[in-house]
C-alpha positions as CSV (number, residue, x, y, z in Angstrom):
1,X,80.3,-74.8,84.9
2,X,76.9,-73.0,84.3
3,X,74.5,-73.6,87.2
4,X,70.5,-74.1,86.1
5,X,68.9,-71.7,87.8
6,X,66.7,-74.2,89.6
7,X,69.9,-75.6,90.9
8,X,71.1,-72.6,92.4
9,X,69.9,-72.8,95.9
10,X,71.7,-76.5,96.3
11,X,74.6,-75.6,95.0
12,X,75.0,-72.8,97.1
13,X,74.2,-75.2,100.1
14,X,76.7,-77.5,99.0
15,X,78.8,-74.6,99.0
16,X,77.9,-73.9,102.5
17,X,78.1,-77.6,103.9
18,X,80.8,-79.0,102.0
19,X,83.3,-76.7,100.8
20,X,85.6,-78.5,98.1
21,X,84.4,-81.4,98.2
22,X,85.2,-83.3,94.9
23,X,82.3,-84.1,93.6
24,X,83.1,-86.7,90.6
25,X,85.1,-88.6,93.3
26,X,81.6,-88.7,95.4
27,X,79.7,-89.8,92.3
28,X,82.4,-92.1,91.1
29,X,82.0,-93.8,93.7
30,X,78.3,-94.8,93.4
31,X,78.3,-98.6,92.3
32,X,74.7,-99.9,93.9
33,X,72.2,-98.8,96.3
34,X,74.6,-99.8,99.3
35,X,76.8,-96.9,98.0
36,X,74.3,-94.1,97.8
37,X,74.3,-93.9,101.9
38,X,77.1,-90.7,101.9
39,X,74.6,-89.1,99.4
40,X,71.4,-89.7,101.7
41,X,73.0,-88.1,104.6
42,X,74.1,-84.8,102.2
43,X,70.8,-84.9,100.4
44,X,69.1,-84.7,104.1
45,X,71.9,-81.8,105.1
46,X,71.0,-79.8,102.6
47,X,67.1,-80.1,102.9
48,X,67.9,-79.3,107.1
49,X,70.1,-76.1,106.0
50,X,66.9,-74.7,105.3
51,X,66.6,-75.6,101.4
52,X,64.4,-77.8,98.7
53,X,65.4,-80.8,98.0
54,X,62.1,-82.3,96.8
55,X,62.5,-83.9,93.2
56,X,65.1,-84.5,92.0
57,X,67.0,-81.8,91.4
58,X,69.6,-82.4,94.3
59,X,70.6,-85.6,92.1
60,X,70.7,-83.4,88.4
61,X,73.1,-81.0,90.4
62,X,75.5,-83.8,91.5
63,X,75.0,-85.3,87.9
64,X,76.0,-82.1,86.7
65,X,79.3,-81.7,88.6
66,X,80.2,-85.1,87.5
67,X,79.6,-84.2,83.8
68,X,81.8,-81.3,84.0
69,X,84.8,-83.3,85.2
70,X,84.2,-85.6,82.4
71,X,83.4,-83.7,79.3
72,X,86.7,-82.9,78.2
73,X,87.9,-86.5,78.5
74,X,85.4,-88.5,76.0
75,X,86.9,-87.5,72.5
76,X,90.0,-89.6,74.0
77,X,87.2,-92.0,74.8
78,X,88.8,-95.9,73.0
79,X,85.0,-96.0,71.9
80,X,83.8,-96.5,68.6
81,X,82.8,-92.3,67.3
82,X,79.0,-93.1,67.1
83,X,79.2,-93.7,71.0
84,X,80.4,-90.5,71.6
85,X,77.8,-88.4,70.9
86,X,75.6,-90.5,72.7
87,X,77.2,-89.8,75.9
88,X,76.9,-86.5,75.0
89,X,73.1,-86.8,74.6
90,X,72.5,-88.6,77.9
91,X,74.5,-85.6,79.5
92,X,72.1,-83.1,78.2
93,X,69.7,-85.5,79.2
94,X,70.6,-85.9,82.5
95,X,70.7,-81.6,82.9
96,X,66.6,-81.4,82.3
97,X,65.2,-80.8,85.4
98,X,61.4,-80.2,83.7
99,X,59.2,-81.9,85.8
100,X,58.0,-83.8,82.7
101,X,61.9,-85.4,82.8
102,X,62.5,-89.4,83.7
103,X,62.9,-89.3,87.7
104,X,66.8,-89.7,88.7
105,X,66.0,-90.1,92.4
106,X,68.2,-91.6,94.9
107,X,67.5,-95.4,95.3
108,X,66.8,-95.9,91.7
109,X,68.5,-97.3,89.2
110,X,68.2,-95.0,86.7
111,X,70.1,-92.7,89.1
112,X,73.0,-95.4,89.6
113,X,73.2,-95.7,86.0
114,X,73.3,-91.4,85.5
115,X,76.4,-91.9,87.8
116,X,78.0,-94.3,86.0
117,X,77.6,-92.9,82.8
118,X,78.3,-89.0,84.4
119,X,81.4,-90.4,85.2
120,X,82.4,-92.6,82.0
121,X,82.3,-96.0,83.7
122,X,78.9,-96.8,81.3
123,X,78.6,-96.6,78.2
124,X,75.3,-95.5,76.2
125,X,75.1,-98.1,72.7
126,X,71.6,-97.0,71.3
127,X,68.7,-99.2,73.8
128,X,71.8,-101.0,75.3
129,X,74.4,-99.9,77.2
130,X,77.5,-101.5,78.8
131,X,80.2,-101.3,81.5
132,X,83.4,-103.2,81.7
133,X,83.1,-106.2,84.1
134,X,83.1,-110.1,83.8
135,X,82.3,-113.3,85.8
136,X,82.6,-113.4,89.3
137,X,83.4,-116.3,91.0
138,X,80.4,-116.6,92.7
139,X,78.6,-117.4,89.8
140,X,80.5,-120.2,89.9
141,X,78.0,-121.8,92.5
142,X,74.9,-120.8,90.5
143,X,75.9,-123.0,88.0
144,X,73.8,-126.4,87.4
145,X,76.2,-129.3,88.1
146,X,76.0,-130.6,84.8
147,X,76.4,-127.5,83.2
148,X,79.3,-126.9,85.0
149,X,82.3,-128.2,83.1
150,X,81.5,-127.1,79.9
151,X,81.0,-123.5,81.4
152,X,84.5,-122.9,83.0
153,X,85.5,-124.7,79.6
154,X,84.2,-122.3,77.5
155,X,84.7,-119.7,79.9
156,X,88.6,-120.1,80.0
157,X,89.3,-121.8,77.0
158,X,87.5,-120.2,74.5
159,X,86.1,-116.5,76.1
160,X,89.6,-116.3,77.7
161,X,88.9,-116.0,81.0
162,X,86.4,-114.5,83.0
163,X,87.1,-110.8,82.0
164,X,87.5,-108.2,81.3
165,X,84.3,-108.2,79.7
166,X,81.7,-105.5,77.9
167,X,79.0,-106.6,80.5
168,X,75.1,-105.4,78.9
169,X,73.0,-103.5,80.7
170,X,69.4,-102.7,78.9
171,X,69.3,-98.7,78.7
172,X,66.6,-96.8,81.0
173,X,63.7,-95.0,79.3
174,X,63.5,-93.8,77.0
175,X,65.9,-95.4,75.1
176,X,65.0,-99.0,75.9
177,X,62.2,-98.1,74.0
178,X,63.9,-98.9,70.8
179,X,64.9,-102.6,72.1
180,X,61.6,-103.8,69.8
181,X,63.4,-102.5,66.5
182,X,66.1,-105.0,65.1
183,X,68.2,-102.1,63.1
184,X,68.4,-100.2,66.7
185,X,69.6,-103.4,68.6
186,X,72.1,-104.6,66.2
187,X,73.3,-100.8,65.6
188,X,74.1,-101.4,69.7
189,X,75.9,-104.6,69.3
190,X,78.0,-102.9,66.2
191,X,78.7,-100.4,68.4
192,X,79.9,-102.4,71.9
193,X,82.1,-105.1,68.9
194,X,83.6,-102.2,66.9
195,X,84.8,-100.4,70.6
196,X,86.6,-104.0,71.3
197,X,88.8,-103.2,68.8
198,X,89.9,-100.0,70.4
199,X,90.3,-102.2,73.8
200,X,92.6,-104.9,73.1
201,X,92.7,-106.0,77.0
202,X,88.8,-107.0,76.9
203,X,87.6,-110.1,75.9
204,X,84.6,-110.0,74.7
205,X,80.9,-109.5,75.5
206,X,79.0,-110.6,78.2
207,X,75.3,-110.6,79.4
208,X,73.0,-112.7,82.4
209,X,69.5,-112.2,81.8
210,X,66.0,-113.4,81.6
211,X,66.4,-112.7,77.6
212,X,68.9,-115.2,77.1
213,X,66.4,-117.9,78.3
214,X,65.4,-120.1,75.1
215,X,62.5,-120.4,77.1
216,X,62.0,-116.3,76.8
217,X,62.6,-116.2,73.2
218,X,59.3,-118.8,72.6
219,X,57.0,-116.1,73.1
220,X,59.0,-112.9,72.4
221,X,60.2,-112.9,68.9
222,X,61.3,-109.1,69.4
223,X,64.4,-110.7,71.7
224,X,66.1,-112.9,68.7
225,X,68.4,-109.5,68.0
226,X,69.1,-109.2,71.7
227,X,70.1,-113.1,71.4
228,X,72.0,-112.7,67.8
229,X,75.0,-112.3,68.7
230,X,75.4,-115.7,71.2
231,X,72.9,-117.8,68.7
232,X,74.1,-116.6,64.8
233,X,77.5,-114.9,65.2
234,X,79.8,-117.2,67.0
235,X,79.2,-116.5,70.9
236,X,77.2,-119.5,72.7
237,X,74.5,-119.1,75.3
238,X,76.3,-120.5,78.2
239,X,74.9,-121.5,81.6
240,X,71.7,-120.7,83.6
241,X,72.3,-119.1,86.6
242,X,69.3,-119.9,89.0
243,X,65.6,-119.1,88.7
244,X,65.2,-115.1,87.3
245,X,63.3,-113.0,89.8
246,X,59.9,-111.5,89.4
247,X,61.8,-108.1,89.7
248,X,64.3,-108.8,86.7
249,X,61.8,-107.3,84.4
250,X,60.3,-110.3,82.5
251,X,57.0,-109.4,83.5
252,X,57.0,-105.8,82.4
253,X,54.9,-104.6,79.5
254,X,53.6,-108.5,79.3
255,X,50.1,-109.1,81.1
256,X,49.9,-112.8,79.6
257,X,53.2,-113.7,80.7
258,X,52.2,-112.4,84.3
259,X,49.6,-114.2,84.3
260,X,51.7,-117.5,83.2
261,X,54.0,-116.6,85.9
262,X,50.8,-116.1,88.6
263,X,49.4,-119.7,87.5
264,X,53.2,-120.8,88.2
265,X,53.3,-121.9,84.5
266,X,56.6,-119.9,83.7
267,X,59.6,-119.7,85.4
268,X,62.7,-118.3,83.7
269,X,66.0,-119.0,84.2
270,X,68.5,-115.8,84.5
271,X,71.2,-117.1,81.8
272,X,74.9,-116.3,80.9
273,X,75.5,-115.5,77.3
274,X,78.9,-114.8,76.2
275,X,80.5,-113.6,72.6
276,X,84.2,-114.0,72.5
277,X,86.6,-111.1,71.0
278,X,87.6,-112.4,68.1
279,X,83.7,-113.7,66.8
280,X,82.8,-110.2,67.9
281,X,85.0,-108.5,65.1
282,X,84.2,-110.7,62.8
283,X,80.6,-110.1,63.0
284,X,81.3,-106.1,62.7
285,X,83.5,-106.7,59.5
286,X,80.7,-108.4,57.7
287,X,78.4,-105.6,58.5
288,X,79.7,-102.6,57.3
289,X,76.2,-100.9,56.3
290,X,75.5,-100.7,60.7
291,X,78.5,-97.8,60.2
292,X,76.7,-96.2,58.1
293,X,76.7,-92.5,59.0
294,X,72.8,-91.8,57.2
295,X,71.2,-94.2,60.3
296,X,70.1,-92.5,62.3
297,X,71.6,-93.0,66.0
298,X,69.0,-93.9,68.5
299,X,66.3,-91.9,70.3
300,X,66.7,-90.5,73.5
């Protein structure tokens, strides 16, 4: 693997401080911020050995091993071929280290999501991306009484149980910047149904947001292609989940609906959307034109 040359210095402290360690293991590890600990205390190491670690560079050259490990594995990838050469893209992505870059710091998300994707556990879909998951049991509790019953009903019966799922993740800048154009979104949700196919085990798709709110959808027409798929193609918006929280991202890029939320006129509900196998194929055989080679797969 070729080194950037503004990476040099850490890797040669790495080098120094842990001799063959296996990096991809370390980074393949990394679910959440309480993971990131083991990666704090080697960041600090290496900035103590006497070298740079302002930035993030530390994190792009971690990123990097990952992506080395992983690159010959994601042409046997059971992903649709358009997803692919995304990953591919968030790779190169990932190797800027121009200051003029989106930050991958330790203790960010956008970091935790690098890792996950470095290490093929996410997968990029245009302004969405997904992982595989499903419903924990704890949700269980979240659940409204009355909403209840016909949630494990629908979760069991007719989802098939509570995974394994394509759980949805809105991408990181700059591809969530796309979210506000319908062709990119759906292109995303061709791309997560046409990868069921090639995933027989997985039962469909999965999402609790904000976004699925009805509530959310008033005053946001932009998010009727992020709710098609569980309003016009056969998957159900299924249970709220408890109040959303002011940091779930509902009152980004929205002054008048902070300033609802400030005058306590809106409260969102963080809701469980879910689009079953079967309804999901069935939506990407009637829309053939979203494989069509001449779009153009999203920016980023």
């Amino acid at each position: 693997m070729e080194i950037a040359a503004e990476l040099k210095d850490i890797d040669q402290a790495l080098g120094r401080i842990a001799p063959g360690r296996d990096w991809a293991a370390l980074l393949n590890s990394v679910t959440g911020d309480a993971s990131l600990a083991p990666l704090h205390e080697l960041k600090a190491a290496v900035q103590k050995s006497g070298v740079d670690c302002q930035g993030d560079a530390f994190e792009r050259l971690l990123l990097a091993y990952a992506m080395a490990e992983s690159e010959p594995r994601i042409d046997g990838l059971p992903v649709h071929t358009s997803v692919k050469p995304l990953i591919r893209r968030e790779f190169k992505r990932f190797t800027d280290v121009r200051p003029s870059g989106p930050a991958l710091l330790l203790g960010a998300d956008p970091f935790v999501a690098a890792a996950k994707i470095c290490t093929l556990r996410r997968f990029p879909a245009g302004p969405m991306d997904w992982v595989i998951s499903g419903v924990p049991r704890s949700w269980f509790t979240k659940m409204p009484l009355p909403q209840l019953l016909p949630a494990l009903r629908y979760i069991y019966l007719e989802f098939g149980g509570r995974g394994p799922a394509f759980y949805v993740h809105l991408a990181h800048p700059p591809r969530n910047r796309s979210l506000v154009l319908e062709i990119e979104v759906r292109k995303s949700w061709y791309r997560m149904a046409a990868s069921l196919a090639l995933q027989p085990e997985v039962r469909g798709i999965a999402c609790a947001s904000w976004f699925h709110d009805p509530r959310a959808m008033e005053d946001a027409p932009h998010l009727a292609s992020l709710n098609e798929p569980y309003l016009a193609a056969g998957g159900r918006i299924v249970t709220t989940l408890g109040e959303a929280p002011a940091e779930s991202g509902f009152l980004k890029f929205s002054p008048e609906r902070r300033a609802r939320y400030q005058r306590g006129e809106l409260k969102l509900m963080t809701t469980l959307a879910m689009w079953p196998r079967k309804a999901a194929l069935d939506w990407a055989a009637r829309h053939p034109e979203l494989e069509d080679a001449h779009l153009p797969l999203s920016r980023g």
